[in-house]
Structures are given as C-alpha cells and as structure tokens.
C-alpha positions in Angstrom: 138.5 127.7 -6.5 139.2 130.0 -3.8 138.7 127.8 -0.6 140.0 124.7 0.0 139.0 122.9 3.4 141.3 120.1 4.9 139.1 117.5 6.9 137.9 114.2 7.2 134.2 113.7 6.6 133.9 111.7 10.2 135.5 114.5 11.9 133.7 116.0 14.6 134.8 119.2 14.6 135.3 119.1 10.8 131.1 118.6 10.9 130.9 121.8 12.7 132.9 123.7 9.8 130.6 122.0 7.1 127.9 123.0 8.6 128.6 126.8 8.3 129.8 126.0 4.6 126.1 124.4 3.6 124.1 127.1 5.4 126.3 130.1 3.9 126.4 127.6 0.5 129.4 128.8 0.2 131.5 126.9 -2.6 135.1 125.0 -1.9 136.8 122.3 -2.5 137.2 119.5 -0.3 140.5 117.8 0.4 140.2 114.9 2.9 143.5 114.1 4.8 144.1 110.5 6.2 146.1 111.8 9.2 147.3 108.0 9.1 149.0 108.6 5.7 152.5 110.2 5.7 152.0 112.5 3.0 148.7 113.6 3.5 150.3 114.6 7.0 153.0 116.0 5.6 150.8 118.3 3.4 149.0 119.2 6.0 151.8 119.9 8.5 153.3 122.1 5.6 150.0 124.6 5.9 149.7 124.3 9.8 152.6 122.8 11.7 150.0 121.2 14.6 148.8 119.0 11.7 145.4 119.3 12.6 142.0 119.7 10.7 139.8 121.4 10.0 142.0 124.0 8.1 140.4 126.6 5.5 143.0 127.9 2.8 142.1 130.6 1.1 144.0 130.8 -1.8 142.8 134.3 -3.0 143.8 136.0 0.0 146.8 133.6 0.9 145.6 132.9 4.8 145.8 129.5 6.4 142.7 130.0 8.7 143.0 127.2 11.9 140.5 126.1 14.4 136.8 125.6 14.1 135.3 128.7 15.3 137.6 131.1 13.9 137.0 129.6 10.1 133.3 130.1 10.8 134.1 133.2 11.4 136.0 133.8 8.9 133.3 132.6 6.5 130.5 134.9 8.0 131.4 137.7 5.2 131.9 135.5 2.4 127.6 135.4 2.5 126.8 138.5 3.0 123.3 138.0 1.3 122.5 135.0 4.3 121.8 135.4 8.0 124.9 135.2 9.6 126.2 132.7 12.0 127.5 135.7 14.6 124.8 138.2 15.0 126.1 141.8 14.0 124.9 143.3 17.2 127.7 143.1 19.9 125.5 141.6 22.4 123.7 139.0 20.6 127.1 137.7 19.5 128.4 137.6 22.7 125.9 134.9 23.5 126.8 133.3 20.1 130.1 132.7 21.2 129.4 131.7 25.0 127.5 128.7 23.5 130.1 128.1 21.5 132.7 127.4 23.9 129.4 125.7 26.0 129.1 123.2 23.2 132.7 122.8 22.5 134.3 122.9 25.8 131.7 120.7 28.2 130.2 118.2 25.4 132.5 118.1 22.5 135.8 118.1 24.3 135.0 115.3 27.0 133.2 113.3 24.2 136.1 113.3 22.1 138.2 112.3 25.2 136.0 109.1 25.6 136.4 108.2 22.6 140.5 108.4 22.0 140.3 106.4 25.5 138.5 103.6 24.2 140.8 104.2 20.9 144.5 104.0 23.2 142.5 101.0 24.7 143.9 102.6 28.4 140.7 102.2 30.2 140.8 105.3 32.3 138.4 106.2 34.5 136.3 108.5 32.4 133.1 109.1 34.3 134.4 112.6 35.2 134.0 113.5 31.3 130.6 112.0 31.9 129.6 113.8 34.1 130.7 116.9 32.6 128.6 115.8 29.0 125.4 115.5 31.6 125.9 118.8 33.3 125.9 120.2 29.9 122.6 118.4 28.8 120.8 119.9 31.6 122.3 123.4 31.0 121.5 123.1 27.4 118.0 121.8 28.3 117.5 124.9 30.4 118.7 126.8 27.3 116.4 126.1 24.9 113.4 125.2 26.8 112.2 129.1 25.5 114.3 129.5 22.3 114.2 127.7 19.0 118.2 127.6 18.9 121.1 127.8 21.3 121.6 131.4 21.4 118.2 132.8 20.4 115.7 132.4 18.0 118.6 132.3 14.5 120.7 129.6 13.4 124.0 130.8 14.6 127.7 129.2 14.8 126.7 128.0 18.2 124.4 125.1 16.6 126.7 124.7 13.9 128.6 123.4 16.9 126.0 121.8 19.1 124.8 119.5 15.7 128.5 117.2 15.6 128.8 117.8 19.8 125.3 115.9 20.4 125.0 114.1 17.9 128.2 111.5 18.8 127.8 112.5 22.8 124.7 110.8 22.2 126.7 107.3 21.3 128.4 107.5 24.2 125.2 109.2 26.5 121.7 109.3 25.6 120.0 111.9 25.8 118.0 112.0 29.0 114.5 111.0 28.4 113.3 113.4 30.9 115.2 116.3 29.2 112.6 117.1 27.0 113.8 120.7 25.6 117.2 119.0 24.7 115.5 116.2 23.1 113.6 118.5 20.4 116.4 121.1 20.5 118.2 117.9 19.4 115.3 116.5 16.8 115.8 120.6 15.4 119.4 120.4 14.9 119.1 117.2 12.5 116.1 118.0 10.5 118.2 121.2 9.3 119.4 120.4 5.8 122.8 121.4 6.1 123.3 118.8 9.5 121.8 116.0 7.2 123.7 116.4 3.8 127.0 116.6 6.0 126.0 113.3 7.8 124.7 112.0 4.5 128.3 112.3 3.7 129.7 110.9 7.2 127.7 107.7 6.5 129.9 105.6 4.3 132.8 106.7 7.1 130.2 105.3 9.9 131.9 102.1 10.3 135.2 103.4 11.5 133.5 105.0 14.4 134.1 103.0 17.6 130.7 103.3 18.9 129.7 102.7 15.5 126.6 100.4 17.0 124.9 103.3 19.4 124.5 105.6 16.1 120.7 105.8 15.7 119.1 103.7 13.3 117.5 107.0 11.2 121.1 107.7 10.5 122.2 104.8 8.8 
C-alpha cells in the first residue's frame, strides 16, 4: 500500500486527517504509535525528528508529509473523482484555509492546552484558553448561521477540522445553548459518515480521555 498514516485513533488532530481520508476514501494503512513506547517513538522520530503525529508516508513517492493541514492537502489530488476539501478557485480556498487556522488555532489549540494542564496536574489558570474557545463559538455561530459548512455550502478541510476541534472543546465547554447556529453546525458535523466511523473507532480509546465523563452519551 502506498500510504501509511502514523496516529493514534484518540488523537485530535489525527481525527482531523481521518476525516479527509474517509470522505476522499482514500485507501492506507494505519499504523498507531503509543508515543509512551520507546520504539514506536523511535520509529516515528526516524520519519520526522519532532516525533509527532499525524504523519502520512507515502511510500510511492518517498515524502514524509507532516502536520495536519498540509497532509489534507496533500491528499486533495489523490481523489480527483470527489469534491475536494480546498476549492480549486483561489478565492473560495482562501476562505478554506482561514477557517482552518480559525478551527485550529482559537478552539483546537486552547482545548488541547486544557487538557495537557489537567494531564501535568499543574493547575494553571486556564480561563484565558476559555475564553478564547467561547470567542470562537460565537465567531463560528456567526459563521454558519447562513451556510451549511464553515467555509460555504461544500464539505471542505475546514470541517474536517472543526469535527475533532468541537467535538472534545465540548467536554471541556458546552456548547452555548443560546448559540443555535453552532449547535446544528455542530449536530451537521457528526451526522457526516466519515466524523462517525472515525469516532466509531475513537470509542474503545474513550476511556483514556481525561474528561472521559462530559463525552455525550450518543457517543458511547
């Protein structure tokens, strides 16, 4: 098999990747890394010496493709017969990969930084990052109060990221109630079959998640 992507199945950011993968249904072959397991770092500090996932190999074309948003890009001409996750007109992918960086940078960033808090057991004084994940919700509920999906009216990398962003910032901080366009933007994102098979496949990992307990009872 040409593609092999490194990853954990309760990876965040891994999700994101996954995502692409199912919607292009594109065919690879999966190799989870326990980043607590010396050789499985070692293998994957061999391929990328940050020793982080995800990471796409493609062994056909002998590239080590790094960092979320750059493998989806890198898949977009592997299904050539699919919509593609970045629109081929110039502007409409500029707004892809605004949203992007939106869902990454303001929800899926600060939520991960809760969570290795609670992790390092330090305590900090996160409410900064929450404030930052609520700032988003309301952007985001601006957003798509007139569009099906983040940057339009296509499925496009920038829900491939918003699917993993919300769905654990949403352990950590509910959606607002009164944020209604966010709520069904939200209800969209995990009816799509390629969000559910790659929490399907999350679930047995579930347990390990610190906030394991605010993880809606529909996904367990």
């Amino acid at each position: 098999m040409s593609l092999t992507l490194y990853y954990h199945p309760l990876a965040s950011y891994c999700h994101k990747v996954l995502v692409a993968l199912y919607e292009h249904d594109i065919a690879f072959e999966p190799r989870t890394i326990d980043l607590g397991a010396e050789a499985d770092r070692a293998e994957l500090g061999a391929l990328w010496p940050f020793c982080k996932f995800p990471l796409l190999r493609d062994h056909e074309r002998q590239r080590t493709v790094p960092e979320s948003s750059i493998i989806i890009e890198y898949l977009d001409p592997f299904a050539a017969a699919r919509p593609p996750l970045i629109p081929r007109d110039a502007n409409d992918a500029l707004q892809v990969r605004l949203w992007d960086r939106i869902m990454d940078s303001y929800v899926h960033e600060p939520m991960q930084d809760i969570v290795l808090d609670h992790l390092r057991g330090t305590q900090g004084d996160v409410s900064g990052l929450r404030a930052t994940i609520q700032t988003a919700y309301g952007l985001i509920d601006t957003q798509v109060a007139t569009r099906s999906w983040a940057a339009g009216d296509t499925f496009s990398m920038a829900d491939c990221a918003a699917a993993p962003a919300l769905f654990y910032a949403h352990t950590l901080a509910p959606l607002p109630a009164e944020l209604v366009h966010l709520r069904a933007y939200f209800d969209r994102l995990m009816d799509r079959p390629s969000v559910q098979r790659v929490l399907a496949e999350a679930k047995p990992y579930f347990p390990m998640y610190p906030f394991y307990s605010a993880i809606p009872a529909r996904f367990l």
